[in-house]
N, C-alpha and C positions, 0 to 999 in steps of 0.2 A: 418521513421520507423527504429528504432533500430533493427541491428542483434542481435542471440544470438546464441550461439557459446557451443557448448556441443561436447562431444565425441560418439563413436560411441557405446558404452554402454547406456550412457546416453538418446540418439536416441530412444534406442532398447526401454529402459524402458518407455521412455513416449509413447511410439506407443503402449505398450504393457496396459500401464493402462487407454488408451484410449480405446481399446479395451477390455478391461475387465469393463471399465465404460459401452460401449454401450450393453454389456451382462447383464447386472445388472440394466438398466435402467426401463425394458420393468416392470419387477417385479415390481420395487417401482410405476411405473406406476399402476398395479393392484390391489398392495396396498391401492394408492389413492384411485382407484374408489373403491375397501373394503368399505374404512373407511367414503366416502363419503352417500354411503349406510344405515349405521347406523345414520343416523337423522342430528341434531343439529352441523353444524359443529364449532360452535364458542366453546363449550365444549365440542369436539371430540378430545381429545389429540393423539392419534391413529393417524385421519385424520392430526394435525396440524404437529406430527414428520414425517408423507408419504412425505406430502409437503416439508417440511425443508429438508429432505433428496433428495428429487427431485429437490430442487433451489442447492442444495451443488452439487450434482452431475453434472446439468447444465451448473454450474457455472466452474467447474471442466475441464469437455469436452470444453468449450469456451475458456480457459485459452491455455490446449494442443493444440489446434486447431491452437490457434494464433503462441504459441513457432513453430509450426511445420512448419508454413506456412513463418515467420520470421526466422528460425536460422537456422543455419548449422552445418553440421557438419565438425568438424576440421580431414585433412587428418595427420596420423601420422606420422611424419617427424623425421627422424636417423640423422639430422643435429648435434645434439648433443646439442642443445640449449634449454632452458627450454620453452615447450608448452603445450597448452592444450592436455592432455593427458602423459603428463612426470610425472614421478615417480622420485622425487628429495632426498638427501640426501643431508645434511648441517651442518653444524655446526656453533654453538658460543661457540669461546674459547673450552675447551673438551666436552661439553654437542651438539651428534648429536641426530638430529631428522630424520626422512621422512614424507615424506606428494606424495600425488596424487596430480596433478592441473588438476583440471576438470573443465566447466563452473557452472557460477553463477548457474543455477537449479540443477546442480548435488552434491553442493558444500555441505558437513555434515563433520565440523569441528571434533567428535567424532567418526567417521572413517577413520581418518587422510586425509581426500578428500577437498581439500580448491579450494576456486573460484581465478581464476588468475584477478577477479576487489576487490581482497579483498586486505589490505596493504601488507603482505607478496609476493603473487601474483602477484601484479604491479610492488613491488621490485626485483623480481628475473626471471619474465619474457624474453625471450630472452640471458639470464645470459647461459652461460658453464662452466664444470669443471673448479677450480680453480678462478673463480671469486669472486671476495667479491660483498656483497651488504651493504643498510643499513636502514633498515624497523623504519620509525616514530611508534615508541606505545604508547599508556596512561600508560605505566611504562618508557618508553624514548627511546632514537636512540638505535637502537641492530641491529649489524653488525653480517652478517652471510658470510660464504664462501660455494660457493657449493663445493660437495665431488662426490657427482654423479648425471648422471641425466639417465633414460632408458625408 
């Protein structure tokens, strides 16, 4: 069994849409038996979106259930070294960025939030101020130096 490794944000939110799945559940439940009601269910569109929304949701709660029961969460550590949960500033040559490193389910590259199993993330893992790295891409090696990490 693979761990999985979230922050304590990340925690929060899958507990949280867990819980908000089992509030939402009962409904699509009564939905079905609705649309069960009216007849024929092979041509009961009604009835067939209750259902698909009740295997989605299922499917959903089994998913959290398992990250919950498998991952941890990472305590946040002032070592100074880049972890789950560091806030990094870098650079290549004068062009700097930041990014969050959160785990893999937390990971939304368009919120600047990247997974530390992503290339970047493997690369500068463990890295502190002043350290260079150097991330393989499909545009080629790009050497970054960290500027901060918090």
């Amino acid at each position: 069994m693979d761990t999985i490794r979230f922050t304590k944000e990340g925690h929060k939110k899958l507990v949280q849409e867990m819980e908000d799945l089992k509030v939402e559940r009962p409904g699509v439940i009564a939905d079905v038996q609705k649309a069960r009601e009216l007849g024929d269910l092979k041509e009961n569109g009604y009835y067939q979106a209750s259902k698909a929304k009740l295997r989605q949701i299922d499917s959903r709660l089994m998913h959290i259930k398992y990250y919950l029961k498998v991952g941890e969460i990472v305590a946040d550590t002032k070592n100074g070294a880049v972890t789950i949960g560091s806030v990094v500033t870098m650079a290549n040559g004068d062009k700097e960025m930041t990014y969050a490193f959160v785990g893999d389910l937390e990971a939304d590259p368009s919120q600047k939030k990247l997974s530390l199993l992503s290339p970047i993330g493997r690369a500068v893992e463990g890295k502190v101020v002043g350290e260079t790295f150097a991330v393989d891409l499909p545009a080629g090696k790009v050497t970054y130096t960290v500027k901060k990490v918090s």
